[in-house]
N, C-alpha and C positions, 0 to 999 in steps of 0.2 A: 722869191725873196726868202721862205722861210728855209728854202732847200741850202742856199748858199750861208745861210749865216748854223744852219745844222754843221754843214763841211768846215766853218772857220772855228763852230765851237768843239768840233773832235780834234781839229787841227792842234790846236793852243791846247787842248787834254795832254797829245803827244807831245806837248814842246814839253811842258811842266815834269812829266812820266819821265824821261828822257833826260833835262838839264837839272832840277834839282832832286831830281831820287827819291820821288815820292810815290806811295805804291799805286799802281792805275788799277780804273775801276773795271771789271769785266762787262763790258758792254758788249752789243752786237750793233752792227749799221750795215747797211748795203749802201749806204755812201763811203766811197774812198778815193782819195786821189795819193797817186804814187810820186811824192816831193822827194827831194832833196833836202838831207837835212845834217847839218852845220854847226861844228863845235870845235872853236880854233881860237887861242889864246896868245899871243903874244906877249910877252917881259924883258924886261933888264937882266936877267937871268943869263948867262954865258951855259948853254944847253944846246940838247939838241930836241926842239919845237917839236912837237906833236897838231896834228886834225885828224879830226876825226870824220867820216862822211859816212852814213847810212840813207835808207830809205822810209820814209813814213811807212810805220805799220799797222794792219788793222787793229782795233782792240781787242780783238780777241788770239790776238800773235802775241806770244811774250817774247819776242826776239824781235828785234829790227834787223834789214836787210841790209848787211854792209854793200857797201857800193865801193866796187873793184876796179882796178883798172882805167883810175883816171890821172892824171898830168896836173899837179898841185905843184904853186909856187909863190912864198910872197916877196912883192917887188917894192922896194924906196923908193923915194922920188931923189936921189940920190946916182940913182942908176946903180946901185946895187939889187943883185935876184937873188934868191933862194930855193933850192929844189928840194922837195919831195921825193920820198920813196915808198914803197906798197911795203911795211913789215908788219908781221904777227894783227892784219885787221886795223894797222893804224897809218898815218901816213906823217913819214918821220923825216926830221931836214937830214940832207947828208950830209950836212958839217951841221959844227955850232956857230950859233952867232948869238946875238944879244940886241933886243932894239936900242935902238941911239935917239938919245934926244935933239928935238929940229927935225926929224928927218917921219914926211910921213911915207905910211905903208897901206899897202894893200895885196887885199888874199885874191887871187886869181887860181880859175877851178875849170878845168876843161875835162868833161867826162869820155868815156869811152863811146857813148854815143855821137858825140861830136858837138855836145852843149859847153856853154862858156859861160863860167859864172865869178862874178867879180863883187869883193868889195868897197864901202867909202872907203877912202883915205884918213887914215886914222893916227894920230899920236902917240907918244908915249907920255903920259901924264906925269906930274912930279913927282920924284921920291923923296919919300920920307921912311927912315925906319921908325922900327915899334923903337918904344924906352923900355919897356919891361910886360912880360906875363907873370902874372901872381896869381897865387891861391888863398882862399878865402873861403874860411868853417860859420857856414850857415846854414839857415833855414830855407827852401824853396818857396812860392807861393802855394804847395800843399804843403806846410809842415814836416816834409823831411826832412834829415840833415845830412850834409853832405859837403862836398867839395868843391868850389864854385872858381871856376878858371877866368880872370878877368885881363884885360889889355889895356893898355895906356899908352898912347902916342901923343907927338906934336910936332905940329910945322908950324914954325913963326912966320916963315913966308906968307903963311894963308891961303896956298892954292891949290892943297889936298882936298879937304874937303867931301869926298865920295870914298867909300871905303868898305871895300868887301873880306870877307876874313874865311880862310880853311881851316883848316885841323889836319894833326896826324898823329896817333897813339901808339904808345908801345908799352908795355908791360912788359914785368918777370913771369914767370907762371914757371911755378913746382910743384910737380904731382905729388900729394901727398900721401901717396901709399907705392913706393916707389923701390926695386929691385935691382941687384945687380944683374940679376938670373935670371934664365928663361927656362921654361918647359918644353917638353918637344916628348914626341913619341918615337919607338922602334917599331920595328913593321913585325916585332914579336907582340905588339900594346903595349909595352913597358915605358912608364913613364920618366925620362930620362931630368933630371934639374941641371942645367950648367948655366956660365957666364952667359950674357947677350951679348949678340954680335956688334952691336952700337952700345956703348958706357954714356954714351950721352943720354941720356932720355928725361932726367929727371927734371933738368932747368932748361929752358924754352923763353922765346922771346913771342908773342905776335902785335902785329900790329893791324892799325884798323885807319881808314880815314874816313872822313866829315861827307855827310851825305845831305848836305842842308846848305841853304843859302844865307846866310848872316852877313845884313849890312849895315851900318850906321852911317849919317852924315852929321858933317858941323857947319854947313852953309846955311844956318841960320842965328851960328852963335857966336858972341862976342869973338871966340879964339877959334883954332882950329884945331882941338885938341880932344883927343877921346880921354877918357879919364873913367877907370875902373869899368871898361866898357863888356859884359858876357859875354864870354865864346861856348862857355860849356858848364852845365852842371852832373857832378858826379855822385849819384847817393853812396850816405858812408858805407852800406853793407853792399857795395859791389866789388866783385871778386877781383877787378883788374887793377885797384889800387892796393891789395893784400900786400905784394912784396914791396918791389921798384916800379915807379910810376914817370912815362916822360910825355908830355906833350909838347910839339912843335907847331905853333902857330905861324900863320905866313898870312901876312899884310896885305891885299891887292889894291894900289888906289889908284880907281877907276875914274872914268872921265863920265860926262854927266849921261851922256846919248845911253851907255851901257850901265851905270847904276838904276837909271831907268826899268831897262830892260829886265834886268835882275831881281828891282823891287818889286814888278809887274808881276812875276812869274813866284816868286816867294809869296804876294796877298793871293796868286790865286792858287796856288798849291795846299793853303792855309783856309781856303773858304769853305765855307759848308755844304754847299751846290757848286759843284766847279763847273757845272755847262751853263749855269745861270748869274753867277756874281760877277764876273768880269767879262766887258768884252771884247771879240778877237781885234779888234780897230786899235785893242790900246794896245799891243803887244807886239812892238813893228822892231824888226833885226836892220841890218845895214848891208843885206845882199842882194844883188841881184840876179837874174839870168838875161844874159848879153841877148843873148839864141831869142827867148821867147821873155820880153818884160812885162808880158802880162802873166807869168808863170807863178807863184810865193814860191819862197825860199825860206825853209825854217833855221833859225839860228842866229850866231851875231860873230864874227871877227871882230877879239874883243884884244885893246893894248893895253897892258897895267901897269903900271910900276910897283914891285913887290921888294918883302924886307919880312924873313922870317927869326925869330927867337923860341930854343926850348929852353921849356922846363923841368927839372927832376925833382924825385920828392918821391919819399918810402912811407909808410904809413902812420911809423911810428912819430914822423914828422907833425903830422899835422893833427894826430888824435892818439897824441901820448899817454900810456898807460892802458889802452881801451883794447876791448877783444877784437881780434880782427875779423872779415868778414869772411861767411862761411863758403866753401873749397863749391865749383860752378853746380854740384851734384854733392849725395850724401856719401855717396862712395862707401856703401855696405860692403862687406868681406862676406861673399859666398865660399864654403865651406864644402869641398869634397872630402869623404870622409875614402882611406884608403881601403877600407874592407868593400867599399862595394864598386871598386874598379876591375873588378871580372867579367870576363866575356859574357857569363848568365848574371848581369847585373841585378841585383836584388832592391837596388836601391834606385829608383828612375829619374828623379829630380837632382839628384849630389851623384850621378854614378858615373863609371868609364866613358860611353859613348856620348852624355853630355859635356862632360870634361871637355873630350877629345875633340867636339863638333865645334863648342862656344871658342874655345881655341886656335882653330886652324881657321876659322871663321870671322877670325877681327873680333869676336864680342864678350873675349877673356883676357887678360893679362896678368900672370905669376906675381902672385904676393911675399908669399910666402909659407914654410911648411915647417911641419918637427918631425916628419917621417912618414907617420901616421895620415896628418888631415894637407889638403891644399889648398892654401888660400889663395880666390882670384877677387880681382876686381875688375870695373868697368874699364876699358882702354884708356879714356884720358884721366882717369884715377891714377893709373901707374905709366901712363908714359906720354910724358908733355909733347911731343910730336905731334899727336893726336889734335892739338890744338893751335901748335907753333911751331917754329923754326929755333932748333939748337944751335944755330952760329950765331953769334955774339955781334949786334948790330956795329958797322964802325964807330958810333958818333956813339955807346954806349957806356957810362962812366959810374 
């Protein structure tokens, strides 16, 4: 008894590590069993579906074993199918489609071993879009201040109700100590200044998304209505709302079996003893294996109906007149001084062959000079690439 509930409380460790992105703990066990494990979403979304399928790994693996070479398909009860394909470690439909409402589905999963795994029959819950994302200049529960992203929905219908929310971030980012020129050497050690081969470098885009499970319900309130409901707080002195700021939020609303699942695995991600706060009984998916059903199956084929809205906002927006926050690093200007770039370097700290090493090395980038001294700084000091992507996201305004 005590053996099988050790194996169900690593088990639910891997599920929470795995679905909501929380850091796992470095344990050791000689108990393991090698599951199959299950991360497939279906939407209203006109896409091309993504699953994902690995293998339970030990705790002390920081990598799960993808699982190759298996025959993925979700099927209607409509008599329409949908295939799968093995690309870049995921398994992707080879057209798009979109779930339809009325019509339920299921994820069926036949491995290369010859195992068959299937899910319940699932719907597509109602949609409702968001009405609006707002920002809001507050106080945190520590006394920050900062930038608080909130959402507001509503379905007069009443049959939302379960509601799960992502994120996705993009920023400007401009290196603030930023060149047209580059330095480079001749193979006499002459230190040459020209243009850069890329003009792009100073303005950069990155983005980042939501590694957290955020959900709210209104199944117990008068309406069905979220109202100024958190997605995200941003403290003011964080670097990524200096320039241009966009966040896209996207609505998922879930049906009751999977908000479940969701909340289960967000309170125990959030406990303070995760082998002891929750237990693995309460954290049940909706798969099974055909081959062996006395097997677990970690994960859940989840259907949503989803509705996203961004929002833009520059800084001067929302904290007019105030200093903006300071650049990710201090970006000091190292100083080579030109008299001790000679081969008998006199100078070992500021001289030619640290120049020339930090340089060709990634861990200098051209400032700038008056002849005499070289100014370098840190790579993502002088070149936003370092950090992001210079193409111009499309949805960018």
């Amino acid at each position: 008894m005590k053996k099988n509930i050790l194996i169900k409380s690593l088990l639910l460790l891997f599920i929470v590590c795995n679905l909501s992105c929380t850091e796992p703990y470095v344990l050791q066990s000689d108990v393991y069993q090698n599951l199959l494990v299950v991360e497939a979403t279906l939407t209203n979304e006109l896409k091309h579906h993504e699953v994902k399928l690995t293998r339970t790994s030990r705790l002390n693996e920081s990598q799960p074993e993808i699982e190759t070479g298996a025959f993925v398909r979700i099927i209607g009860d409509d008599g329409s199918s949908y295939a799968f394909e093995e690309i870049d470690n995921l398994y992707k439909s080879e057209n798009e489609f979109q779930a339809q409402p009325g019509i339920l589905y299921k994820l069926v999963i036949e491995t290369s071993t010859g195992k068959t795994y299937s899910s319940n029959l699932e719907k597509l819950p109602t949609s409702s879009p968001i009405e609006s994302v707002i920002p809001f200049v507050e106080n945190n529960n520590d006394g920050i201040r900062g930038v608080a992203i909130k959402v507001n929905s509503y379905d007069p219908t009443a049959t939302s109700n379960f509601y799960r929310y992502t994120y996705e971030e993009t920023y400007k980012v401009i290196a603030p100590k930023w060149s047209s020129e580059k330095l480079t050497f001749t193979s006499n050690n002459e230190v040459v200044i020209s243009l850069r081969d890329d003009p792009n470098t100073q303005v950069c885009y990155k983005t980042e998304k939501s590694n957290e499970i955020i959900l709210t319900s209104t199944n117990n309130l008068a309406e069905d209505r979220v109202t100024n409901f958190p997605i995200l707080f941003i403290p003011q002195q964080t670097t990524k709302i200096t320039h241009r700021y966009s966040i896209n939020v996207t609505q998922h609303i879930e049906n009751y079996d999977s908000y479940v699942f969701y909340n289960t695995l967000k309170n125990f991600s959030s406990s303070g003893n995760v082998l002891s706060q929750v237990q693995p009984g309460e954290v049940v998916g909706n798969i099974k294996c055909e081959t062996n059903p006395s097997e677990t199956v970690v994960g859940i084929f989840n259907i949503a109906s989803v509705s996203s809205k961004r929002l833009f906002f520059n800084y001067e927006d929302i904290f007019p007149g105030e200093p903006l926050p300071e650049y990710y690093g201090s970006c000091d200007v190292q100083v080579y001084d030109s008299r001790c770039l000679s081969l008998n370097d006199p100078c070992t700290p500021y001289g030619y062959f640290n120049l020339k090493y930090g340089y060709e090395n990634g861990q200098l980038v051209y400032y700038r000079s008056d002849g005499r001294f070289f100014e370098m700084v840190d790579p993502f000091c002088g070149d936003c690439t370092v950090l992001g992507s210079n193409v111009i996201p499309p949805f960018w305004q």
